[in-house]
C-alpha positions, 0 to 999 in steps of 0.5 A: 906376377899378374896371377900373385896380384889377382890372388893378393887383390882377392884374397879377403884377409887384405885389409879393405875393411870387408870384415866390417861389412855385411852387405845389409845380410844382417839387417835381412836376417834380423827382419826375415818373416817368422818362423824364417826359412832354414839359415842355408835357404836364407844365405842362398836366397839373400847370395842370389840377390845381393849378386843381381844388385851388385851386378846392377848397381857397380859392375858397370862402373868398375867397367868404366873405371877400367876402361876410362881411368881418367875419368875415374872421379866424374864416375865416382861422383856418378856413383856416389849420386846413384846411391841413395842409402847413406850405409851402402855409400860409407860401406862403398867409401870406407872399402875404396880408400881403404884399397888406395891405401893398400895400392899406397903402401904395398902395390904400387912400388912394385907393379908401376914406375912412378909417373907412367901413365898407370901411376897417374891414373891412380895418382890422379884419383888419389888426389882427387878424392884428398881434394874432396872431389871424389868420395873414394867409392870401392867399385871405382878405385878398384877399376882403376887400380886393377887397370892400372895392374895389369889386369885383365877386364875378365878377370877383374869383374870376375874377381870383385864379383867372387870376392863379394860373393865370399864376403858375404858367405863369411858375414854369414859364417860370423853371423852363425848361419853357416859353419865354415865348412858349408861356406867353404863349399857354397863357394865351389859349388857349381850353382855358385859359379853360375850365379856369379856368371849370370851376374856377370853376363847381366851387369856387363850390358848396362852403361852407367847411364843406366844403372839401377838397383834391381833389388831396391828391398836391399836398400831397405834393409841396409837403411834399417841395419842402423835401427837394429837394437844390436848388431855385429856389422857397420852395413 
């Protein structure tokens, strides 16, 4: 049961909205110097810095979900705080709510009895973010939620940090950088995996107190993708 909900929460077909996202790639191919490097050295250079600041900026709030979900709205309001870029915050909000809405409809029947404590902990964040005192910010809902599955902290870092990286290489592949077969293979390769790892080994040192963006030409870009005279993606 555990290892079906791992694969049901990351695999990219649930509707969480990430299709709608891009994490700011298309704003930075659209602003890349000219003429700009190959599309893969492009994907790759923007993979390695998108997970350096997801490592940074939410990885140690999906800790202090997980491990405090009853605090999960003063984190996310700590969240919502420290994250200056108006697309960045309704990319993060839009994906969180929508995650409650599929804990709602398709995870909680099975997974917890109503009014255990895993039920409240979700509960409490739902009612939370109805009452407005809570945004619904992704990384948060999913500390909690995963927490109240089942899930293992490991794997749940591990897991949203995969999860984003995929998410990206398919922005990439909609965006005609990539073919599905490279992002296919950009996801097994070992480089990848490191990349991932090292993300992972970084973020899971910083507290809450001390999140930052360490890539603040991110924020940059995603502020800009809304200037851009078309475009595919909401962020």
């Amino acid at each position: 049961m555990i290892s079906h909900i791992w694969l049901l929460i990351s695999d990219s077909a649930l509707p969480l909205g990430s299709f709608a996202f891009s994490s700011s790639l298309e704003s930075y191919v659209a602003h890349a110097s000219k003429p700009p490097p190959s599309a893969r050295e492009l994907v790759t250079t923007f993979l390695e810095l998108s997970l350096k600041s997801t490592a940074y900026t939410i990885l140690p709030f999906i800790v202090a979900a997980y491990t405090n979900p009853l605090d999960s709205a003063v984190l996310d309001d700590e969240l919502d705080a420290s994250t200056p870029c108006n697309v960045a915050r309704r990319a993060s909000t839009s994906q969180g709510r929508a995650l409650m809405t599929v804990w709602d409809k398709s995870l909680s029947a099975s997974l917890v009895a109503p009014d255990s404590e895993e039920w409240q902990w979700v509960d409490g964040y739902k009612h939370s973010i109805r009452k407005g005192e809570a945004s619904g910010h992704f990384g948060i809902a999913w500390g909690v939620i995963c927490r109240a599955s089942g899930l293992q902290l490991e794997d749940v870092c591990y897991v949203f940090m995969f999860n984003h990286c995929k998410a990206v290489l398919s922005a990439a592949v909609r965006l005609g950088l990539i073919g599905p077969y490279h992002a296919q293979a950009m996801l097994a390769l070992e480089w990848t995996r490191e990349k991932i790892q090292a993300a992972l080994a970084e973020g899971k040192k910083i507290s809450v107190d001390d999140v930052g963006q360490s890539v603040p030409v991110l924020d940059l870009y995603q502020g800009r993708h809304e200037l851009l005279y078309s475009r595919v993606f909401n962020s």
